[in-house]
N, C-alpha and C positions, 0 to 999 in steps of 0.2 A: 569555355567548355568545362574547365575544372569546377568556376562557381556553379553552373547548372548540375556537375553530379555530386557536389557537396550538399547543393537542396535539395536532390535528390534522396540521398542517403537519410538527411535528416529525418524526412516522414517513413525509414522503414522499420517495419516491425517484428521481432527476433520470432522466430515460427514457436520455439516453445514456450517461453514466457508468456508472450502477447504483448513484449513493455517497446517501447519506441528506442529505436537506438538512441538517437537526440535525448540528453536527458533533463535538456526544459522543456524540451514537449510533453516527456514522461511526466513531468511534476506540473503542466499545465491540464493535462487529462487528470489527473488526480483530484485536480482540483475542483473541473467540472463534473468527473464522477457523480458525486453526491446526489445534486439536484436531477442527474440525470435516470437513479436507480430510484430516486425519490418518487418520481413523476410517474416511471413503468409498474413501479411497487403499490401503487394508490388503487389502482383497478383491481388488483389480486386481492389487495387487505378487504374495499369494501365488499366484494366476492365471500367471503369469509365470515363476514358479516352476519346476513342473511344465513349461511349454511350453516351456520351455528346455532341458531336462532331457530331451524327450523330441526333439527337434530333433537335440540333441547325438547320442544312443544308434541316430539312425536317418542318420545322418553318420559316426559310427563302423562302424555297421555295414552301411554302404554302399549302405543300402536310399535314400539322397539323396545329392547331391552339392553341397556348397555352401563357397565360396572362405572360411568366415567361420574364424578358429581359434575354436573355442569355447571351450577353458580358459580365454581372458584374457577371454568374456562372461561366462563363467561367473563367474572371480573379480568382473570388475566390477559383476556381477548383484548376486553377494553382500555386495561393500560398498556397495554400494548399498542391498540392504533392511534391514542395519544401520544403515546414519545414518539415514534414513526414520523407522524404526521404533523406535530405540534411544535417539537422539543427541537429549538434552533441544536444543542448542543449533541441530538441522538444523530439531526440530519448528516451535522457535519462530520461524525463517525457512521456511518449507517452502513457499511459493509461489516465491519466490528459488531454493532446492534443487533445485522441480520443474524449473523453466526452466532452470537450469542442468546436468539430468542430460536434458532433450530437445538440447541442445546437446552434450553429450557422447556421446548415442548419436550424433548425427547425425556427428559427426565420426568415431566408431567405423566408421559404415555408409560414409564417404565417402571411408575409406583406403583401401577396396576397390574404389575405383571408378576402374578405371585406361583402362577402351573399353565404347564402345557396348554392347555384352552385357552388362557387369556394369553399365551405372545399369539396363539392363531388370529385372537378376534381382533390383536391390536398389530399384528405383523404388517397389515396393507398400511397401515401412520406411518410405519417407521420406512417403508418402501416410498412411500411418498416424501418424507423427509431427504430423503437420500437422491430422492428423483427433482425434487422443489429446489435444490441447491443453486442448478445449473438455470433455471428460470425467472428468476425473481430480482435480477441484477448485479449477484455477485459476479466479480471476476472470472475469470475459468479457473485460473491456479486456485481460488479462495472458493468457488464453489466446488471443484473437486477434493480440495482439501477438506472442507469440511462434511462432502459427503462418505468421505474413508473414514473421518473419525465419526461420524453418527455409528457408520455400521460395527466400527472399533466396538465403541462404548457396547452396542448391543451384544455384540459374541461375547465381548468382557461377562457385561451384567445374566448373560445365559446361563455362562462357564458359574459365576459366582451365587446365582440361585440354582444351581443344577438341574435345569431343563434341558429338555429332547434335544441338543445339538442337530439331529437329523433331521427335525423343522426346518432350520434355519436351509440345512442343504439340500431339503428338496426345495424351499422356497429359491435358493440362487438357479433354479433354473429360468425364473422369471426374473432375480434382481440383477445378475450379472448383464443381461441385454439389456436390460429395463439402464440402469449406471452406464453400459458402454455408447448405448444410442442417446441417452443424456449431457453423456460429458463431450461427443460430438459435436451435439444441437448449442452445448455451451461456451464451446471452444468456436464455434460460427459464428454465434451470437455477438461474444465479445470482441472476433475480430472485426467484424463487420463493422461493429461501433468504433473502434480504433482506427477501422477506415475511415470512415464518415467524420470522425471528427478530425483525424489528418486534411480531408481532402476540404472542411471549413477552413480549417486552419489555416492551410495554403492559400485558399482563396482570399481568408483575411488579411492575408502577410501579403498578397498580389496589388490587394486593394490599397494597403496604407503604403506601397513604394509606390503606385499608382500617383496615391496622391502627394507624397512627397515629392515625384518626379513632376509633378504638374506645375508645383509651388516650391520650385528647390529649383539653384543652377547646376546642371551637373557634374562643374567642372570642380566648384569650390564648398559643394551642397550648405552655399549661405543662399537665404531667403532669394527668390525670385521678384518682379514689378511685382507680380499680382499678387503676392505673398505681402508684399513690404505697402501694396494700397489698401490689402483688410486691417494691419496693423497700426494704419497712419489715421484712417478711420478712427479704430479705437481710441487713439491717440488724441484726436481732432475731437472728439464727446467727450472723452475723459478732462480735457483742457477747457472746455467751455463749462463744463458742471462744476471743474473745482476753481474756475477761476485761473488758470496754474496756462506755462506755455512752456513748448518745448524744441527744439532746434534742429536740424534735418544740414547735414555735412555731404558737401558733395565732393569726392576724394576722386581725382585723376592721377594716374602714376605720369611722372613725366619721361619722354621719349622713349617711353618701354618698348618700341617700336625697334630701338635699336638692339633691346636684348634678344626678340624674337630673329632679324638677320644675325645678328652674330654667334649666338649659340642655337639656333631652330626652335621652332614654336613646342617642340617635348619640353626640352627647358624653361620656356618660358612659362608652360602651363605650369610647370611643378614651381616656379616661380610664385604663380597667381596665388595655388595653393596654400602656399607658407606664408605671403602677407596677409592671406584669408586667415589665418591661423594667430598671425598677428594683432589683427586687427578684431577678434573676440576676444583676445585678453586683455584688450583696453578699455572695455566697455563692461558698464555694469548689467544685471541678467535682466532687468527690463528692456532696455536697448536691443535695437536692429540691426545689424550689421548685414545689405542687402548687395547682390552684383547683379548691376543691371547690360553688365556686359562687357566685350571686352576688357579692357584694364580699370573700366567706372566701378565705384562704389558706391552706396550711399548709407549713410548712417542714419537711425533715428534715435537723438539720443533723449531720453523721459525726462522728468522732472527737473527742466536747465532754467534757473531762478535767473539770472541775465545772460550781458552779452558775456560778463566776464565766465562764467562757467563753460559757456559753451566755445571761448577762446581759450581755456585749459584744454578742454577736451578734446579740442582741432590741435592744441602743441602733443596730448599726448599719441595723437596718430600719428603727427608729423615723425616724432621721434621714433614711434615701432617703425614705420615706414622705411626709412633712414638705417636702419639695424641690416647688416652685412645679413645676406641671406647665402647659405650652405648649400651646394648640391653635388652632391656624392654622385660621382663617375663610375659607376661600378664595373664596367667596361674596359674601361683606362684605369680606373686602380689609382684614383684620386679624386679628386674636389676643388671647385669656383666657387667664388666670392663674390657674388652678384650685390650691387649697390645701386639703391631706385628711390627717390624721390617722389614727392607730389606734391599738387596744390588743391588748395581745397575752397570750396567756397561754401558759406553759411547762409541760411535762412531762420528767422525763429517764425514759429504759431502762436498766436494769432499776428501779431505785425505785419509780417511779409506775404499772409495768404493762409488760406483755411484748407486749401486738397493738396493734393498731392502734386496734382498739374503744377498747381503754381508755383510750390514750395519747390520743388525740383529746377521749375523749369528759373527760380528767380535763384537758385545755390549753383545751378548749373552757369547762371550768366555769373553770378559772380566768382567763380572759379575760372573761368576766362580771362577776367578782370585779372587775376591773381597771375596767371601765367603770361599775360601779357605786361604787367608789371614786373617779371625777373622769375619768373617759376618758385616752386618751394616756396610759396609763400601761403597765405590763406586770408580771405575776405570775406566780409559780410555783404548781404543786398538790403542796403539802405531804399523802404519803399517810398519815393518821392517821383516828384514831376523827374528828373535828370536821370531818376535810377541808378545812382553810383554806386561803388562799395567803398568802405572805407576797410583799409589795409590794417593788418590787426600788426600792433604793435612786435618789433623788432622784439628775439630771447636773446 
């Protein structure tokens, strides 16, 4: 119950920020931001396009009259939907890009504003700046931020060329609703997306414990069969291409049967755990280390040049195995010392067999071999007509 509202928590998002409480979620939406204002922002720019284009051609051709030169919009039109759209290094900043090319229009619109007529003719730019903040992919904080400082700059730049102030306040009967019903529409906008990608995200995270759970045992989350038969595969073609074979360890604890009656199967599982535990830091990181169940193990260990390698690497489990295992009584207000043994039996590839079946099922008889010789021991399966194992040398 507590995991369920820890995951819970994690996809919530703080009402006024818009940031994810979780803060690798916070830094994993950051991350996909980008491509995602990228991809909304391509239809607006080439919009822009054309309307510039056709601005110009009705300015030229005298059917408008407007103070603006167009060839240096036009140029700066065009480097602009180049970094936007081109520039790996604008993408991966492109909320920063954004705000700093509303700042550069604004400064483009504000060179022409020299008296009262021209902030009238250019006052709807600068409303549309202030209104374009909240639509084009920025943030809410970052597009209301930057729509207070557009209108900043403006009253600033009014007060300091000494124009009609009272412009400005009849026009906030339009910009004040025109800003408060935008920074709504953008505070929607962007929660909406922090949902959406929350409720991917979940489902990504549902997906891969899915699939961990499918190919994981869940007591010891070491590799499951079907986990440990894609691997042995791999194993099986990588061995026949380089030439190379490798050795498959079948590990039984012995009479573990009697730590589950004496201390109950809680113990014993927290038992499984710790030799699970064990039994990955004896292995190097190509290695498998799989439980095919109860107290069975099985190793796959890579690159084993003979028998003598892969007769180290069965002394080095034997020995983890063997290692007093701890388990804190938190109840009782002390600690056992649990002591477990095994026997192991060996197969190598290609010798003893090329799948899985075989290799298993020929480590598995000679692990028998092993416990029926005196337990704690370990053997190999010698593939002959008798099918013996030969008992590996006394440490």
């Amino acid at each position: 119950m507590a995991e369920s509202e820890a995951e819970n928590n994690r996809y919530r998002i703080n009402p006024f920020s818009l940031h994810y409480v979780d803060e690798a979620l916070e830094r994993a939406y950051l991350q996909h931001a980008p491509a995602v204002v990228t991809r909304g922002l391509q239809p607006l720019i080439f919009m822009l396009v054309p309307l510039l284009l056709l601005v110009a051609v009705l300015d030229f051709s005298g059917v408008i009259t407007t103070p603006v030169d167009w060839p240096t919009v036009g140029l700066f039109a065009a480097i602009l939907i180049w970094l936007l759209l081109m520039t790996s290094v604008v993408k991966r900043f492109i909320e920063p890009s954004l705000i700093l090319t509303f700042l550069a229009f604004e400064a483009v619109l504000l060179t022409h504003v020299d008296s009262d007529e021209d902030l009238l003719v250019f006052l709807p730019g600068f409303i549309n700046l202030i209104i374009l903040g909240h639509f084009v992919g920025l943030r809410f904080t970052h597009g209301l931020g930057t729509s207070v400082l557009v209108l900043m700059i403006l009253i600033g730049a009014v007060i300091e060329k000494d124009l009609d102030l009272s412009i400005l306040g009849h026009a906030s009967l339009f910009l004040i609703p025109a800003l408060v019903v935008a920074s709504s529409v953008g505070y929607t906008i962007d929660k909406q997306r922090r949902r959406l990608f929350a409720q991917v995200s979940q489902m990504a995270s549902e997906r891969v414990e899915h699939e961990k759970m499918a190919l994981h045992d869940p007591l010891t989350d070491l590799p499951n069969r079907s986990l440990l038969r894609e691997r042995m595969e791999q194993s099986v073609a990588r061995a026949k291409r380089q030439n190379g074979q490798f050795a498959v360890l079948f590990v039984d604890l012995d009479d573990f049967k009697s730590v589950n009656d004496s201390y109950g199967h809680g113990i014993g599982d927290k038992v499984l755990r710790a030799l699970a535990d064990n039994l990955l830091k004896q292995v190097r990181g190509e290695d498998t280390v799989a439980r095919l169940g109860g107290d069975e193990f099985v190793i796959l260990s890579e690159q084993v040049i003979d028998e003598n390698s892969a007769r180290k690497a069965a002394d080095r489990i034997q020995k983890a195995i063997s290692q007093p295992i701890v388990i804190n009584l938190k109840e009782r207000g002390d600690e056992i010392h649990i002591n477990v043994t095994c026997s192991i039996g060996i197969s190598l590839c290609p010798r003893d067999g090329d799948t899985l079946d075989d290799l298993i099922s020929r480590a598995d008889h000679a692990m028998y071999t092993a416990k029926r010789g005196g337990k704690s021991t370990a053997r190999f399966f010698r593939d002959s007509e008798s099918a013996k194992s030969a008992e590996l040398p006394a440490r």
